[in-house]
N, C-alpha and C positions, 0 to 999 in steps of 0.2 A: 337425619337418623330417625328410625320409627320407634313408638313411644312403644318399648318393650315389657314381657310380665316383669314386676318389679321381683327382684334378686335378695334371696334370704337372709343378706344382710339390709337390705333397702327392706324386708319382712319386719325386722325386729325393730326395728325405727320405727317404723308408720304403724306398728303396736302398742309402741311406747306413747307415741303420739296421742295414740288416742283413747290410751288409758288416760292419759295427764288431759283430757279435753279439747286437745287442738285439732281436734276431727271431727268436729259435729256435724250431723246433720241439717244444711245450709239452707237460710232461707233465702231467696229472692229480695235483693237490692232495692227498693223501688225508683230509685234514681235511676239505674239501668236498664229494670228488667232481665225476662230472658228470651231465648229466642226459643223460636217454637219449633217442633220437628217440622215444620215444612219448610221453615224460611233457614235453616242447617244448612249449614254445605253439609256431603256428604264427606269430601277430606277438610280439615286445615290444619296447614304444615305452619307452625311456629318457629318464629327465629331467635332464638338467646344467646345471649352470652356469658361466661364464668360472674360477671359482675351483675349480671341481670338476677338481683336477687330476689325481684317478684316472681319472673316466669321461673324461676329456677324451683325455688319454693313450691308454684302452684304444680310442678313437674311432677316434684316428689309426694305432695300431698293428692294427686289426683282428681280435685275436687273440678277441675273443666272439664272430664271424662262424665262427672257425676250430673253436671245442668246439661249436655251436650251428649244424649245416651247413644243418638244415630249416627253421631260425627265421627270418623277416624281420625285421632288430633296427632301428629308427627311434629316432635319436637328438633329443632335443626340447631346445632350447637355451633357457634363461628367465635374465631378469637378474637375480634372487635366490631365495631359498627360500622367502618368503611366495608369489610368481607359482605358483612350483614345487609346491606341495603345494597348492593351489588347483585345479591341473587333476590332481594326484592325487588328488583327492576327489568332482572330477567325471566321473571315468572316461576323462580325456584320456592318461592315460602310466601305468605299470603299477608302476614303482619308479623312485625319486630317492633325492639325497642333497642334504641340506643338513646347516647348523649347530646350535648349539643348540635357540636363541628360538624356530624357526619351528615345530619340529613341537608345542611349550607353546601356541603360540597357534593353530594347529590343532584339538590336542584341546580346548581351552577355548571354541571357537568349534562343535563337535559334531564335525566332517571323520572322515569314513571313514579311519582309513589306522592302519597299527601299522608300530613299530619293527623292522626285521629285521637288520639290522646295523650297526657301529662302525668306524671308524680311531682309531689313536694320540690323542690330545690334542694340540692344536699352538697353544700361548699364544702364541709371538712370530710368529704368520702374520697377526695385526688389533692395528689401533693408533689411537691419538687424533690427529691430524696437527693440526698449524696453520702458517700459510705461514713462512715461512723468514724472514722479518721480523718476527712477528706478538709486540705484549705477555707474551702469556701464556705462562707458566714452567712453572704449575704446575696441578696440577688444577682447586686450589679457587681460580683467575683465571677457572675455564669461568663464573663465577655472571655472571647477565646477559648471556651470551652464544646469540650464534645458532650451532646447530649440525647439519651435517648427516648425516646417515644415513637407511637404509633403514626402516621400522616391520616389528617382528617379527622382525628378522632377530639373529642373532650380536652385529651389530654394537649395536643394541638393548641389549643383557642386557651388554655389554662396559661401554657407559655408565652404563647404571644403578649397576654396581658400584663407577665413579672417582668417581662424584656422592657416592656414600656413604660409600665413602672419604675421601674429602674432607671429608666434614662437613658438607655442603648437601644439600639436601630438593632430591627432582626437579623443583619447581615454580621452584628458583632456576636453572635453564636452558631457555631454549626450542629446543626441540626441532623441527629444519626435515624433514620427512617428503620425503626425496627415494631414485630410485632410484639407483644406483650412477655410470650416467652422467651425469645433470642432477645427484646432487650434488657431482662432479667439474666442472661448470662452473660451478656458482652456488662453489663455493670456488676455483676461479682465477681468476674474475670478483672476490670478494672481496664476495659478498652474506650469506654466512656468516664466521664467525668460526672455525670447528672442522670435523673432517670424521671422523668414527668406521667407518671400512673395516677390509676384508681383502686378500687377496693374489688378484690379480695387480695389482688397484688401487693398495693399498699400496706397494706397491715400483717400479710404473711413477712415480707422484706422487715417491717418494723416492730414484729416482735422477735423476729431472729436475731436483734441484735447490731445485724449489719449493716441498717442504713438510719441516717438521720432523717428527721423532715427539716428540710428551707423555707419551705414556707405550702400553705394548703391553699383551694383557691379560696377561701376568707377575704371579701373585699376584694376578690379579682374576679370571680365566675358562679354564677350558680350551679353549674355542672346539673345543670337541667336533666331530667329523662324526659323523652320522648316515645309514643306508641306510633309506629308508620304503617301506613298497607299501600296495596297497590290502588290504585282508583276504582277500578270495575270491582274487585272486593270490596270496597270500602261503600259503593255506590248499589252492590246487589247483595248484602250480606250484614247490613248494619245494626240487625238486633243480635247478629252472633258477634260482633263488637261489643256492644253492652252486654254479653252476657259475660263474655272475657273479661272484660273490667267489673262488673259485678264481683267474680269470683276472683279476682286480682285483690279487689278493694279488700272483701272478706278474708282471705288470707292476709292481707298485712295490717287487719285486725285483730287477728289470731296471735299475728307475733307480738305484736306490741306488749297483749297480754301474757305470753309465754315465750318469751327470749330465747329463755333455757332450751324448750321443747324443739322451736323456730330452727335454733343454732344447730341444734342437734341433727335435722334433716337436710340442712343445708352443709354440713360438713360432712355428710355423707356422699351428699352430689359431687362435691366441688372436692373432695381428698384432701380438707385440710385441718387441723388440730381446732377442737372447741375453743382454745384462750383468741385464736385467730378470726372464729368467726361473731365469738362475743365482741370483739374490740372491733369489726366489721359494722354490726350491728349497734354499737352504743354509739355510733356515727349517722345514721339512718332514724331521719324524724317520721310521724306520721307520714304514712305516702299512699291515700285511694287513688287512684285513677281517676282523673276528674276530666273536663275540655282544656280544648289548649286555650287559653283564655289573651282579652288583647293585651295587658302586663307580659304573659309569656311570648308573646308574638314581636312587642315592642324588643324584650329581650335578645329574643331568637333573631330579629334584623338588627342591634348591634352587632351580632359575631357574625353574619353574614358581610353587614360593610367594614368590620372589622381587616377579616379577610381581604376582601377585595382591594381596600384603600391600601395596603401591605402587595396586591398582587399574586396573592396564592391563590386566587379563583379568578376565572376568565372573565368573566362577568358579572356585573350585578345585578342582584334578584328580589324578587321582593315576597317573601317569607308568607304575607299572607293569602298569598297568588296561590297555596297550595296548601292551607287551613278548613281542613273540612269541621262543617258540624252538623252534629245527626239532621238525617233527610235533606244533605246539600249536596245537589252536583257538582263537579267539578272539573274546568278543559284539563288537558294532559298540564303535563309539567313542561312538556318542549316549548 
């Protein structure tokens, strides 16, 4: 979707914004940099999702339009990170971010695309829900049950880990393949038994009332972010990289200092009630943009052989085969 004039009630927000200071006039990262009008692309198409609460953020703040003045920057909206890096592989969008899982089943699947940047760890932003009525105590009640999540995603590699934990084999759960919105209705409907999300789903579900947490991934998953691109972007384009994380980083400086202001722009994008998107956010640590570092690497191939020793991926991979860092080439992903 192309990043459109911002709409008079998205007007009165990013007013507010910047009466309360969460709009200044941004200086230049030096850890990043910015890129220069020559070395710009002239389009880049951004990929996010409802949980992507940096790009989401830096959306509505406009502040990459503001370092990036020759760029046409197109913001592409997908309801999880498997959709998401699916059209980064077919040349639809240029860089995204998702969770863990998705980009392990990417490269095990061949997908063009390398790792260029990280956020913080943030375990208590995805959770196991079950409704606020519901039997089940404790993990190892998941056995025989229907449960729903995304395939590929965060949420994915989050269950894998409570099943094992618990002491059940992934075949003593079945597993219902939905995306984030149908399996939000098939579990208030009550055709699933479980529901394995993230945040903003998470915590709209848990302050309505209607579903419990089972457990967060605390002690099961980091529930990493990741920043992806295709290679030939990543490989001709790499100070417009750093200037994207420049201005990633500085906004989730902004918020940290202005929650209130932060929550306020962010539940405008995303159509959901402030007490939702404050309980979102008291869940989200510092998070700049930083490299993907070999701790998160070493990470990133647990849940890759994770997978594979379980069978849900064809092959095994090796995570760092496809870790760029500034001014590094790198073969395809096949």
């Amino acid at each position: 979707m192309s990043h459109s004039p911002v709409s008079r009630p998205r007007r009165t927000v990013l007013a507010s914004a910047l009466a309360l200071g969460l709009l200044p006039a941004l200086s230049v990262t030096p850890a990043f940099g910015q890129a220069s009008p020559a070395a710009a692309p002239t389009d880049l198409r951004i990929g996010f999702q409802k949980g992507s609460i940096a790009l989401a953020l830096l959306r509505q703040q406009g502040l990459l339009e503001r370092r990036l003045p020759g760029t046409r920057v197109r913001w592409v909206e997908f309801p999880a990170g498997p959709q998401l890096l699916e059209a980064l592989a077919v040349g639809s969008i240029d860089v995204g971010s998702t969770g863990d899982a998705p980009p392990v089943f990417a490269q095990a699947a061949g997908k063009d695309l390398v790792y260029v940047g990280a956020e913080a760890p943030k375990p208590d932003a995805s959770a196991i829900l079950v409704r606020a009525d519901s039997p089940i105590r404790q993990a190892r009640d998941l056995k025989g049950r229907r449960i729903a999540l995304q395939k590929g995603s965060s949420a994915h590699y989050l269950l894998v880990r409570a099943v094992e934990q618990a002491g059940l084999a992934w075949g003593d759960i079945e597993p219902i393949w939905l995306t984030p919105a149908e399996a939000r209705a098939a579990f208030e409907k009550g055709s699933v038994d479980a529901w394995v999300i993230w945040d903003p789903y998470y915590a709209a579900a848990e302050i309505d009332g209607r579903a419990r947490v089972l457990l967060t991934g605390r002690a099961l998953s980091g529930n990493n972010s990741f920043y992806l691109a295709s290679p030939g972007f990543a490989a001709d384009h790499g100070a417009t990289l750093q200037t994207l994380f420049a201005a990633l980083s500085e906004s989730d400086r902004l918020l940290q200092q202005d929650r209130r202001a932060a929550a306020a722009l962010y539940a405008d994008f995303a159509g959901l009630s402030l007490s939702t998107v404050l309980r979102v956010l008291s869940r989200r640590p510092p998070s700049p943009v930083g490299p993907v570092t070999p701790a998160l690497v070493a990470e990133q191939q647990r849940v890759a052989d994770t997978f594979h020793r379980l069978g849900l991926i064809p092959r095994a991979i090796q995570v760092a085969a496809i870790v760029r860092q500034p001014g590094q080439r790198l073969a395809s992903a096949r």
